[in-house]
Each structure stands twice: as structure tokens, then as C-alpha cells.
N, C-alpha and C positions, 0 to 999 in steps of 0.2 A: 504493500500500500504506500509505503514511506519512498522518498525517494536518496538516491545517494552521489555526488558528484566527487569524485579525489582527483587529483593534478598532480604529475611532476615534473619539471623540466622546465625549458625556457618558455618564455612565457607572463602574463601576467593573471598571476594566478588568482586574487578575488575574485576578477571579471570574468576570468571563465568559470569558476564553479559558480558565482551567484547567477550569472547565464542559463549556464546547466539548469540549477537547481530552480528558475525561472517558466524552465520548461519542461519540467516533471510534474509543475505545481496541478494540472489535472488528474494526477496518481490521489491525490486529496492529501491535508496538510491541517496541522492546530498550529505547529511550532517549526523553528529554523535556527540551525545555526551555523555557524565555520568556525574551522580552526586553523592556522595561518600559522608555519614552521619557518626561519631564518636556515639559511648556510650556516650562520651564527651560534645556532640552537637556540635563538628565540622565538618562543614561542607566546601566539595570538590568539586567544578564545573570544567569539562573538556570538550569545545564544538571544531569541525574543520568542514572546510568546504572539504568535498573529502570524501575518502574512510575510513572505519574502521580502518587500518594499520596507517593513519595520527593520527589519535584519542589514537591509541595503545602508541606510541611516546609521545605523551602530559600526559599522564597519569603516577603519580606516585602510582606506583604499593606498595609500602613499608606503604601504608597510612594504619592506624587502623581504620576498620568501621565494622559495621555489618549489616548492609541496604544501597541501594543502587538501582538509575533505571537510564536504559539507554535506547538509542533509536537509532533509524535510520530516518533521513526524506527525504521524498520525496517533494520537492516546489511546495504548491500549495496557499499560501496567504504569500506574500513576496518570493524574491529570492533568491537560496541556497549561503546562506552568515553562516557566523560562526556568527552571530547579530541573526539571525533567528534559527538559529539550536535549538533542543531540547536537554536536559532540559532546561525550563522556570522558572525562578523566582519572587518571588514581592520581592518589592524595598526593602521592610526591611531584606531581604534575608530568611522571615522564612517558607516559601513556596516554594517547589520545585515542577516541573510538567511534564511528557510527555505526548501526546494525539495527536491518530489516528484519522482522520475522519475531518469533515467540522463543523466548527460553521457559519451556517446562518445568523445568527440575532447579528453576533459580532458589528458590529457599532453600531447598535440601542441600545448593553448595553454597550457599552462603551461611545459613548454618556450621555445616562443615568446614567451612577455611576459613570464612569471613568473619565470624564472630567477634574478634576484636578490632576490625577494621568500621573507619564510621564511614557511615555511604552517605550522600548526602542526594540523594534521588529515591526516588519511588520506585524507577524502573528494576526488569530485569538485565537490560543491556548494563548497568554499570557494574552490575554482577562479572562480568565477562573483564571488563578494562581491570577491576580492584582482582578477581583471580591471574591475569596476567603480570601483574607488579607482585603479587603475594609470592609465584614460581619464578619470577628472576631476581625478586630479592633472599630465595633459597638457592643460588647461583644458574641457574639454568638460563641460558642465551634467549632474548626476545625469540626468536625462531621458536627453541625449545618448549618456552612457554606457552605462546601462543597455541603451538602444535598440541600441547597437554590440555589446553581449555577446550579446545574443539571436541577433543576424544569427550572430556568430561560432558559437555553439554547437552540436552534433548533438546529438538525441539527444530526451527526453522533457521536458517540467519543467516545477510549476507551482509560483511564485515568488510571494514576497510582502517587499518590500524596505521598509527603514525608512531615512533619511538623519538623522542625528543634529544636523546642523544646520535642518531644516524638521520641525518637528515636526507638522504639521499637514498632513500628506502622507504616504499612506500608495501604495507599487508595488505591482502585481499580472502577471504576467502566464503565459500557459501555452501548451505544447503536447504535445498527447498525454493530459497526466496533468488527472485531474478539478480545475476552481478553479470555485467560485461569487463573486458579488460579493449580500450580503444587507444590503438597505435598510431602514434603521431611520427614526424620529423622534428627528431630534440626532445619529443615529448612525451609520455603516453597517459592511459587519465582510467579508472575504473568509474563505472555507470551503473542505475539501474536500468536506463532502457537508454538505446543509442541514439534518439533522436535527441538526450542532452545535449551530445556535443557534434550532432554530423555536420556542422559548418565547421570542425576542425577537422575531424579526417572521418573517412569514410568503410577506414578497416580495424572491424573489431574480432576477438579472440572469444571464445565462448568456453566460460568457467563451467566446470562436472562439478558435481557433488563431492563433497570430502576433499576438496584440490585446497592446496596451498599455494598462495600467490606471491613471488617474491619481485615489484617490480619498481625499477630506475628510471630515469628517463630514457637510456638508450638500451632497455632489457626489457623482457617478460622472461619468469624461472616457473617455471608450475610443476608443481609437486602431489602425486598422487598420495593416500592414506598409508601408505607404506614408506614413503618417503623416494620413491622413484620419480626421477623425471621425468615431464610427458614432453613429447613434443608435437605442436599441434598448430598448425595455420592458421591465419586470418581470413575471413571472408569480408566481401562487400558488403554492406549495410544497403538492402536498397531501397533508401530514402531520399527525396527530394527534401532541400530544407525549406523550398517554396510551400514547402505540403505544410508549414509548420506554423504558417503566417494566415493572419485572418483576411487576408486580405481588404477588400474593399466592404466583407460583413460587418455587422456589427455585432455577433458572436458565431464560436467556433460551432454551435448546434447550427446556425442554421444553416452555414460555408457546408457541415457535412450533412445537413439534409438534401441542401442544393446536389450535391454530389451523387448522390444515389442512381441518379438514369445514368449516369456515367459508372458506376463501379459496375451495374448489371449489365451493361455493353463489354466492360471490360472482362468479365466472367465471361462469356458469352466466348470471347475471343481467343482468350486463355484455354478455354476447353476443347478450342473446336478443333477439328482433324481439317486438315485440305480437301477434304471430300466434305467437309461442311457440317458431318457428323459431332456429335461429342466422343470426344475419347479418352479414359481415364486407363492409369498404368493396369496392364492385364493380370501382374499379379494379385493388383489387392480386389479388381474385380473375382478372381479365383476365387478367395478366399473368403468375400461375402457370398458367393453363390454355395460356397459348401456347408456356410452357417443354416442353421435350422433357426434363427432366430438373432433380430439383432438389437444389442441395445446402445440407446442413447444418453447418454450422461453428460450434466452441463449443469447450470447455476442461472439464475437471474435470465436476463435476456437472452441468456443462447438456453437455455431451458425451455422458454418459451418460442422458441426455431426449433428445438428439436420435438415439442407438440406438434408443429405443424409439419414437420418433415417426416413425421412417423405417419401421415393421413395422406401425403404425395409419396413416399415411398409404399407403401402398403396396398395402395390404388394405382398406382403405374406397376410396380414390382411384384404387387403382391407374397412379399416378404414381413413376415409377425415383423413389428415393431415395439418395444417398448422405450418407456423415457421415464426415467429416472434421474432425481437431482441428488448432485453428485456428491453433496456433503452428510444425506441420507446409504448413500447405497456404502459410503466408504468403511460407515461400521457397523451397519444392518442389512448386509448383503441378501438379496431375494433368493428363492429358489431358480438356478439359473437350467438353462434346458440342453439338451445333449452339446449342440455345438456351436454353442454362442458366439457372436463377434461385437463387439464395443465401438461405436463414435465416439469418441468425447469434443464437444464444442469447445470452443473459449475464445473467444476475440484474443486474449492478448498470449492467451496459451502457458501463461504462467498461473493459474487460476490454483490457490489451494488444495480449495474439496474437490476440485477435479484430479489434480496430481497425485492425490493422497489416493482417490478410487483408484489410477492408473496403476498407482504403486502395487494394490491387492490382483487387479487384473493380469498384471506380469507377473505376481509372484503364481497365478495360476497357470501360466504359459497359456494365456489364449490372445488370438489377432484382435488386433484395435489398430484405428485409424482417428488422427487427429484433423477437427476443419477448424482452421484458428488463420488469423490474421498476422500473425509474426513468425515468418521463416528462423529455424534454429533456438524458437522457445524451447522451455523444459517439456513440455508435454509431447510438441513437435519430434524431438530430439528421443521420449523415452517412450512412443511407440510405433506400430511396424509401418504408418504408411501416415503422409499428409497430403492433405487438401487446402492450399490455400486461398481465401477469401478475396485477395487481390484490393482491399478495398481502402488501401494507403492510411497514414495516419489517424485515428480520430484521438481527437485532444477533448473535448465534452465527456463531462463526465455520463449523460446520457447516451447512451450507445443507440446509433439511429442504422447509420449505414453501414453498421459490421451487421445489423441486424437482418437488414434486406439481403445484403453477401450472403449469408450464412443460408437462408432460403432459398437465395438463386443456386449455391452450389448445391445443398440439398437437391432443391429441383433438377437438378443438371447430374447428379448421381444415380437419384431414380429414372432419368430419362435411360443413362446407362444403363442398368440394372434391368428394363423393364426388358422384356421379349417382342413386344409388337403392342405397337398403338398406332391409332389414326390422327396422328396431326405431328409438326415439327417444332419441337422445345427450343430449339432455337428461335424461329421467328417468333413462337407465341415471348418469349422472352422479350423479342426487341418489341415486341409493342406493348408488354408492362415496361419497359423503360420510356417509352414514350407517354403511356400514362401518367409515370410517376410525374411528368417533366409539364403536365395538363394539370393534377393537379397541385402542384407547388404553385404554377402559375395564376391560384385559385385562392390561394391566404387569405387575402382579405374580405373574403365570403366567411371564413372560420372566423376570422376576427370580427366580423359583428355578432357572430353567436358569445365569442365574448365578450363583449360589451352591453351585452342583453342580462350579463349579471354572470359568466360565470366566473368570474375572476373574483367575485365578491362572496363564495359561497367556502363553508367549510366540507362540505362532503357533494360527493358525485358517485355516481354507477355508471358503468360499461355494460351494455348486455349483449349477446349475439347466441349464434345458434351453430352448430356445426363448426368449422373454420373461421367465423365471425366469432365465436365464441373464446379460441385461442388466440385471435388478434387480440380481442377486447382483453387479455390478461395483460401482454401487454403494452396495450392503450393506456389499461388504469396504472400500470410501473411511472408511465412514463410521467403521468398524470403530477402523480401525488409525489416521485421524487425532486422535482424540482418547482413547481410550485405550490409544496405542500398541502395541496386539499385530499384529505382524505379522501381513495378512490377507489373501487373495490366492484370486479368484474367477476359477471355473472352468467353462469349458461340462462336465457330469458327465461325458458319453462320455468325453470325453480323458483322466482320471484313468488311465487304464490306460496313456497313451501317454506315460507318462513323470511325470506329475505323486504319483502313486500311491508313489514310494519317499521320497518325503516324509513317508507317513505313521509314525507313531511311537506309541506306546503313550500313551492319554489326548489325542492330537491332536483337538481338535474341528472338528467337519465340517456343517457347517448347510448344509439343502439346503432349497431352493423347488419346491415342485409345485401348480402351478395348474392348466399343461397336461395336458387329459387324454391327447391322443397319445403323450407322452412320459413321463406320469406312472411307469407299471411299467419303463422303463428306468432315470430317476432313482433308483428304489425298491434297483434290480439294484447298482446302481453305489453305492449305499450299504452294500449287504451287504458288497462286495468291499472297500471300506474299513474297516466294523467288526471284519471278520473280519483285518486287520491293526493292530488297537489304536484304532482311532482311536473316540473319541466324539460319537454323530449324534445330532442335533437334525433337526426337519422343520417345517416353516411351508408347511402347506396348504388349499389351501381347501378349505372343507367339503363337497362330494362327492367329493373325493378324500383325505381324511383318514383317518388311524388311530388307534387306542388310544395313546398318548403325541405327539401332536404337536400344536403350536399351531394353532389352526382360524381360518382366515379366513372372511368373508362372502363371500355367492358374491355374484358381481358379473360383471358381460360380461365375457369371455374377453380381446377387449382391453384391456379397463381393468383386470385385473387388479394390475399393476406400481401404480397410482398405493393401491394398501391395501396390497399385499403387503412396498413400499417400509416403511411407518407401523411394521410390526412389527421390521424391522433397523433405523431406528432409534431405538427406543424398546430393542432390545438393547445398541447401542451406547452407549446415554446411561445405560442401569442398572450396565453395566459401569465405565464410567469412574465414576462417582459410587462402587462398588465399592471401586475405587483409591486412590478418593481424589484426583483431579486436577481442572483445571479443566477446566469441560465448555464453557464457551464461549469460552475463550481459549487452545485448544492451544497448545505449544511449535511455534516456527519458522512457523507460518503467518499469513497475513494473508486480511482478508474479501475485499479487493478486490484483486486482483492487476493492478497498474497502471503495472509494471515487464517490460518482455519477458524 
């Protein structure tokens, strides 16, 4: 969740890590700090509690150093206090420290070793920096230390240690939580995600689990659990830094809502064979067709892609589907069926409760296939086959257009998969991208439904039916996380079965009709709520549309969800701007959840 920037070498080292750490700040953030090493061996702490910009100010920029690491946190062992914020120090100040992720087992060693040591944080990260100073001041080498805490630890963490007597040495190490190592000229710098620093170079090193990082300006040493050296490549980072810029928007939500008909063209392209077909690698087609059964595992928004990717895969494919959220199945594993095979979703592919499931699914030696947005994530990297999203940076914390990605490769998987159908996934593709792109062109028909009151309201309902049903799940995410109106989506049948004495005078009620089957029930089930105060809105497509309702492009039946989604949110994003909040940095959330 947290974000991490280090530097060493020439350079000016504030301005690149508060840079960095400027552009992590949609991973979600309470506190910030740096810490600022001399050739000299003096040493600079700068922590605030608030935004990057408070940090900026505290910071004296005129200071000589050549190494340096900064952070972002997000509170989760003590509260976002400037006492808690990151960097960590031990008491003799010769240890600096920042660290992503959860320590388990922190009281038990701090108990055990720390007892006479006074901490002067909440966290469990200082746990980590006050055991490193504890084993080198029982003579064992920074190295050695560090190396003994790791063994000690449970739990997640991706560390970046500075020793105030080597200035010219910067630690890395991780498990669990995302760490890059990015190689510069003179320089090199460890990241949580490379889009920190890709305006300084473009080639980063991808840290394993248990690895030790020993790196200079003009070295990377990685050290495997054993204490063997790896040797391991750089690859491209392939991002644009233009991707990184809001351009001409007035926030990053709607630059990547705008985006959307273009990332589905782009899938489109990415998949397609020269014969114009789709074509995905033959082996991992192989090894779904042998599965008896496949399941889906994901969290939040790609939880609710893989609802709907289990009702297009199952109907084109006709392969069982299940979907399961991935911080459920990770310690409450279901009954699974002779020859299972795993998806796991995740926009950024670093995703906790999803890794943690992975982790049980490897140790059963079965096929999984990762569809994620970041080439050489952890999830990517730790199983047998990936699918990528193609859908370039998103910096909002509201995930819009990983969301529609995630559906078009879905879509474009079960196109694969299926045996024989009558129509072409492709073209029906290009003309949901062409929908999407009708109606964005269409906002400010959303925007007077809120100004009709719904920006003034604490609670709302999504209802739908079928496929409107799993959109509406989430329409009402998108709803309620960023401009907090409590929002809470509902298959419409059920209204009656209890969710209906909810309703209240002025309660707004937004309902999806794509489905023609169910369309005149959805229709019924709206009456019964107006007729108890509530105020309906409708988003349907255009043959089943009415006089006051938002009209969608007709588009294949299945693909409805990936245009019907574009309309909730581009609701959600007119409402909070309505408010008056921030539309890309909600309260309490983070982009990458990298914390169980």
C-alpha cells in the first residue's frame, strides 16, 4: 500500500525521491518522510504527518548527500502520527529504515530482544531497524544483521536500509510486498512501482522473495536465502512517462475513463492473429481445456470482472466457472473438483489475498494463469501463464479502465476457448469501444441527474438483473468509495425480500436494463420502489429504453457490462467533483493493497 523511493549516486537526491514519492502518492498515504545520508556521514531525518507537499516544506533541499530513502505510509500498527511515520531509526541513530508490509511476530521479538530497548513508535517496522542495531552491536556486520532479522521475521516486507557509517551502501530486501531495484548511469535507486522514477531510466531488476540487496551507485549484488549470488538482468519498464501526466484533465479518473475505447482497441490488437482471429499461447489454452473446472480469484474490482467473466466464459465456453474472493479462499479453501485450473485477476498483480491464495495453489501443483496489468509483478512472475491487460498506467485510486481491460480480455479468452459461435469478438469489440466513446460523450446528461439531488443524498441502490446485476456491484464500489454515499447493489427481485424497507422518501435507486429477459421485471420492481418515495434513475440500452432514461449503444448482449460499467462511472466521478472531494485520492484507501 505504502510507497518506497531510495537513491544513490550522483544526482540530487531530495528531488528525486520526493519526485518519486510524489508519484506513488495514488498507492494511498496518512504520512511521509526522508532521510538524507552525507559522504560525510551526516545524517538528515525529515518525517510529517499529511501529504507529500507538508514533507516538501520541512525539507532542506540545499543539504549534501548522495543516498537517501523515502516513503509514504499508510497506518496500519500505530496511528498516522509524525512518531510513526517512516523512516525508522535505532536509538544510536546508525540505522535508518523504511518497510512495506506487516510484521507478525513483532511483539514476540520484541519481547525477546527488545525489552530493554525504548522504541519510540507504535509500529512494527521499528521493530526491524532497533533488532538490526541490537545484532551489530553483538559484533555481527550490518550485512550479518540485517541477514538474521529477515530469517527472524513473519510476515510481509519490502525494506530499504541505510547504515550511517557506509555511506555508499544502500539494503534492499523483500517478501511479499512489491521492491524494484532501477538502474541508472552513476546511479541506481530501489522503488515500489517503476513508474516512480521512469523519467530517470527505464531499466529495472526484479527482486524474488528472500533476496538480499547489496547496492552502490555503480553495482546491484543480490543475494539469494542461502547466501548465493544471483545473477539476473534488467528488463524494460514499459512505460511512457506521458502516461503519468494528467494532462489537459482535471483529474487522473477521468484522463482514464476517457481512455477506455482506446485500451479495448488496444486488447483487440494485442490478441489478434494476422488472420484477424484471436490467438492466445497454445499451451495454457491446453491446459484450460483439460481443467474440469475453472476458478476465479480476485478482490474488489477484479472480483467483480471475474462475476462477469464467469457468465461470458460459461456461455461462449461452456466451461463450470467459479469466482471466489481471494482473501476468503486463501484460508477457507472450497471443495475443489478433479482438475481444476485458477485465474487470478489483479490490476497491479501485487495484490495480497490474491498472492497468499497463489501461494496454496502452487503448493498444490495445479495450473493458474495470471490477467493483471503489470508485466513481471509477483503474481505474474509466480504462476504458469499471463494475460496482460494492456491498459497503461492508472494513477486513481478508483480503478475504471483496468476494469473494462480485465472484461475485454476475459471476453477475448472465452472467444478463444469457445468451439463455435455465430458472430466475430472482435468486431462486436470494436463497436463497444465505440460505445464507450458515445457515451462519455454523454456526461453531462449524468450530470443533471446529479444535480437533481444526488450529490446531496447519504445512501443510494444499484439494482439490475442478470449481468446488470454484477455491473451494479460495481457501480455501487465505485459509488460510495469516493464520494462517500453509502451505496449498496442489489439483484432487483430481492428488493421485496427485505431490502425494500430501506426505502425512504427521495432515496435514489439507479437501475441497469440491458437484459431483454428480465428487462419488464427490473421495470416492475422499480414501480414498487417509487411508489415508496424512492427516486429512479434507468441506464439502458437502446432497445430497451424509455422516455427519461440514459440510453446506451446496443452492443452484444454479452458485452454489455464493459459500456454499461462507463456510464456508473462517469456518475460517480460527477458526483464526487459535486462534493467537492478528491476524486483520485479517497479517504482511507490505497491503489495497491499489499497488506493482507
Amino acid at each position: 500500500m505504502c510507497g518506497i523511493v531510495g537513491f544513490i549516486g550522483e544526482g540530487n537526491v531530495p528531488r528525486v525521491i520526493l519526485d518519486g514519492l510524489a508519484k506513488l502518492e495514488y498507492r494511498g498515504y496518512d504520512s511521509a518522510g526522508l532521510y538524507l545520508l552525507s559522504q560525510q556521514g551526516q545524517g538528515y531525518l525529515f518525517k510529517e504527518k499529511g501529504r507529500i507537499a507538508d514533507l516538501e516544506k520541512a525539507v532542506n533541499h540545499t543539504l549534501d548527500s548522495g543516498i537517501g530513502i523515502g516513503h509514504t505510509r499508510w497506518a496500519t500498527h500505530g496511528s498516522a502520527t509524525r512518531e510513526n511515520a517512516h523512516p525508522h531509526q535505532s536509538n544510536s541513530g546508525r540505522y535508518t529504515l523504511v518497510h512495506n508490509g506487516v510484521i507478525e511476530n513483532y511483539l514476540d521479538l520484541k519481547t525477546t530482544y527488545l525489552s530493554q530497548v525504548d522504541l519510540k513508535s507504535e509500529t512494527d517496522t521499528e521493530i526491524i531497524v532497533a533488532l538490526i542495531a541490537h545484532f551489530s552491536e553483538q559484533g555481527l556486520s550490518t550485512k550479518e544483521a540485517f541477514k538474521k532479522v529477515l530469517d527472524l521475521i513473519e510476515g510481509s516486507y519490502a525494506i530499504g536500509l541505510i547504515d550511517q557509517e557506509d555511506p555508499e551502501l544502500l539494503y534492499a530486501a523483500k517478501k511479499k510486498s512489491p521492491l524494484l531495484v532501477g538502474v541508472g548511469e552513476g546511479f541506481n535507486v530501489i522503488v515500489s512501482d517503476a513508474m516512480a522514477t521512469i523519467e530517470l531510466t527505464s531499466k529495472y531488476i526484479e527482486i524474488h522473495d528472500g533476496e538480499l540487496l547489496m547496492i552502490r551507485s555503480d553495482q546491484v549484488t543480490i543475494e539469494d536465502s542461502t547466501g548465493k549470488t544471483v545473477q539476473r538482468s534488467a528488463y524494460i519498464a514499459d512505460l511512457d512517462a506521458s502516461d503519468l501526466d494528467k494532462g489537459t484533465y482535471p483529474h487522473y479518473m477521468l484522463k482514464e475513463m476517457d481512455e477506455q475505447a482506446a485500451v479495448v482497441r488496444k486488447n483487440i490488437l494485442s490478441y489478434q492473429s494476422q488472420a484477424g482471429e484471436f490467438e492466445i499461447e497454445a499451451e495454457l489454452l491446453a491446459k484450460i481445456h483439460q481443467a474440469d473446472r475453472l476458478y476465479i480469484l480476485a478482490c474488489g474490482t477484479s472480483y467483480h470482472a471475474g462475476l462477469v467473466g464467469k457468465v461470458i466464459i460459461e456461455e461462449l465456453a461452456k466451461i463450470p466457472v467459479e469466482v471466489h474472493l481471494s482473501s476468503e479462499f486463501a484460508y477457507h479453501q472450497p471443495l475443489l473438483s478433479q482438475h481444476p485450473f485458477f485465474i487470478f485477476i489483479s490490476q497491479s498483480g501485487e495484490t495480497a489475498d490474491s498472492r497468499q491464495a497463489l501461494v496454496k495453489v502452487n503448493e498444490l501443483n495445479l495450473p493458474s494463469l495470471t490477467i493483471t496489468n503489470v508485466k513481471g509483478s509477483t503474481l505474474s512472475r509466480e504462476s504458469d501463464f499471463t494475460l496482460l491487460l494492456n491498459a497503461g498506467p492508472e494513477i486513481a485510486v478508483a480503478s475504471t479502465k483496468a476494469y473494462t481491460a480485465q472484461l475485454t480480455v476475459l471476453a477475448i479468452l472465452a472467444d478463444v476457448l469457445a468451439e463455435n459461435h455465430d458472430f466475430s469478438m472482435a468486431h462486436e469489440l470494436s463497436m463497444v469501444s465505440q460505445a464507450i466513446e458515445r457515451v462519455f460523450a454523454q456526461k453531462e446528461e449524468l450530470n443533471s441527474w446529479v444535480q437533481m439531488g444526488l450529490n446531496e443524498v447519504s445512501h443510494a441502490f444499484y439494482v439490475g438483473r442478470y449481468l446488470d446485476y454484477l455491473v451494479a456491484m460495481e457501480a455501487a464500489l465505485k459509488l460510495k468509495e469516493i464520494s462517500y454515499i453509502h451505496t449498496e447493489a442489489f439483484a432487483s427481485g430481492e428488493l421485496k425480500h427485505g431490502t425494500i424497507a430501506l426505502i425512504e422518501e427521495g432515496t435514489p435507486v439507479i437501475a441497469l436494463i440491458t437484459d431483454e429477459v428480465t428487462a419488464l421485471n427490473t421495470r416492475s420492481n422499480l414501480e414498487e420502489v417509487k411508489a415508496r418515495g424512492a427516486k429512479t434513475f434507468v441506464i439502458a440500452s437502446d432497445s430497451l429504453a424509455k422516455e427519461g432514461d440514459f440510453t446506451l449503444p446496443q452492443v452484444h448482449p454479452l458485452l454489455t457490462p464493459i459500456v454499461s460499467v462507463v456510464a456508473c462511472q462517469l456518475l460517480a466521478y460527477l458526483a464526487t467533483v459535486a462534493r467537492g472531494l478528491d476524486v483520485d485520492k479517497p479517504r482511507n484507501l490505497a491503489k495497491s493493497v499489499t497488506v493482507e
